[in-house]
C-alpha positions as CSV (number, residue, x, y, z in Angstrom):
1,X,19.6,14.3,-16.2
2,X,19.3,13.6,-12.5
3,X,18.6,9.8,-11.5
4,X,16.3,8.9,-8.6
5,X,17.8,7.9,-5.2
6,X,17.4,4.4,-4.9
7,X,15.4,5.0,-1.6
8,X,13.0,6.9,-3.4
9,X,13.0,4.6,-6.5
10,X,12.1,1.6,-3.8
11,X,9.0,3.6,-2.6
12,X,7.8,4.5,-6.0
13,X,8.1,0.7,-6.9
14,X,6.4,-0.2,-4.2
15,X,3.6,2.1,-4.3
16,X,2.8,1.6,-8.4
17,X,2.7,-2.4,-6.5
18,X,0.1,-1.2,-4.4
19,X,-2.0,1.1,-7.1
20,X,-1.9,-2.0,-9.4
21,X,-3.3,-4.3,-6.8
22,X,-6.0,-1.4,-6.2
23,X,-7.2,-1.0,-9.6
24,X,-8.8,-3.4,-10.3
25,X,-11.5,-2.8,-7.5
26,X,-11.4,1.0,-7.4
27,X,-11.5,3.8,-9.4
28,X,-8.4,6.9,-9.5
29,X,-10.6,8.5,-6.9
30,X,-11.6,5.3,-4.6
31,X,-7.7,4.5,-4.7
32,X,-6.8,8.1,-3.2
33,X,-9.3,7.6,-0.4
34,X,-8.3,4.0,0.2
35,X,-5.2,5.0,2.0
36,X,-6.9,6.8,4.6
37,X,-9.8,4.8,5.6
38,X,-9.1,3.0,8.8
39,X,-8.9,-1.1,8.2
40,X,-9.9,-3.7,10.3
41,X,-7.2,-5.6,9.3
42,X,-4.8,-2.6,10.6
43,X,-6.4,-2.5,13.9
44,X,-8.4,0.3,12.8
45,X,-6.0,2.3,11.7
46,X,-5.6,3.8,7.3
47,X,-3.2,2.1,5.1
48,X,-1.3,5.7,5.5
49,X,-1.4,5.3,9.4
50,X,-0.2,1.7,9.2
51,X,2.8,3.2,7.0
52,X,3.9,5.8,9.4
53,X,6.4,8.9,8.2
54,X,9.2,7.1,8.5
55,X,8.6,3.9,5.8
56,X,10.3,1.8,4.1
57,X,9.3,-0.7,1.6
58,X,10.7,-3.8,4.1
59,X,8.8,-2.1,7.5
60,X,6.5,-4.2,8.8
61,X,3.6,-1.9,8.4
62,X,4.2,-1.4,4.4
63,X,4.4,-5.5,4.8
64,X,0.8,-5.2,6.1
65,X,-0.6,-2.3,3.5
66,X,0.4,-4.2,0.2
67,X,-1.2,-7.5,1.8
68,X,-4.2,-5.9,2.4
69,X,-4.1,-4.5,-1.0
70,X,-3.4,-7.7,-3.0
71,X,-5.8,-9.4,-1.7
72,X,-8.1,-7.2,-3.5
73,X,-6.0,-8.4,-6.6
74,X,-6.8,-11.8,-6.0
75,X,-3.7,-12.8,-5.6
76,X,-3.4,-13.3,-1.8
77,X,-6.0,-14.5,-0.1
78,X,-6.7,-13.1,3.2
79,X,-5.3,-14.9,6.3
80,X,-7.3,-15.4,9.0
């Protein structure tokens, strides 16, 4: 049995956060592509951009993404 790295474990957590906020306005396919379609809200640049190779789940840029994606949820709405 091998266990998850905690590290890993964060990102996985937060990126099921970010699917869940996602699903309820796209499809498996429309969620794929909505991580590399630039955002106005990320000065033009995709959610995957805005991430960076380096995230984590505190980084200001996956601060951003998951905003962005729960106000599609509903439950954020978006700031001005």
């Amino acid at each position: 049995e091998r266990e998850t790295p905690d590290e890993v474990a964060a990102k996985l957590h937060w990126l099921a956060m970010v699917v869940a906020d996602l699903a309820g306005a796209y499809n498996d396919f429309g969620i794929r592509r909505w991580f590399d379609r630039p955002r106005s809200q990320l000065d033009g640049k995709s959610p995957r951009q805005a991430l960076g190779p380096d995230w984590t789940p505190d980084s200001a840029g996956a601060m951003r993404v998951r905003e962005l994606a729960s106000v599609l949820s509903g439950a954020n709405p978006l700031a001005a």
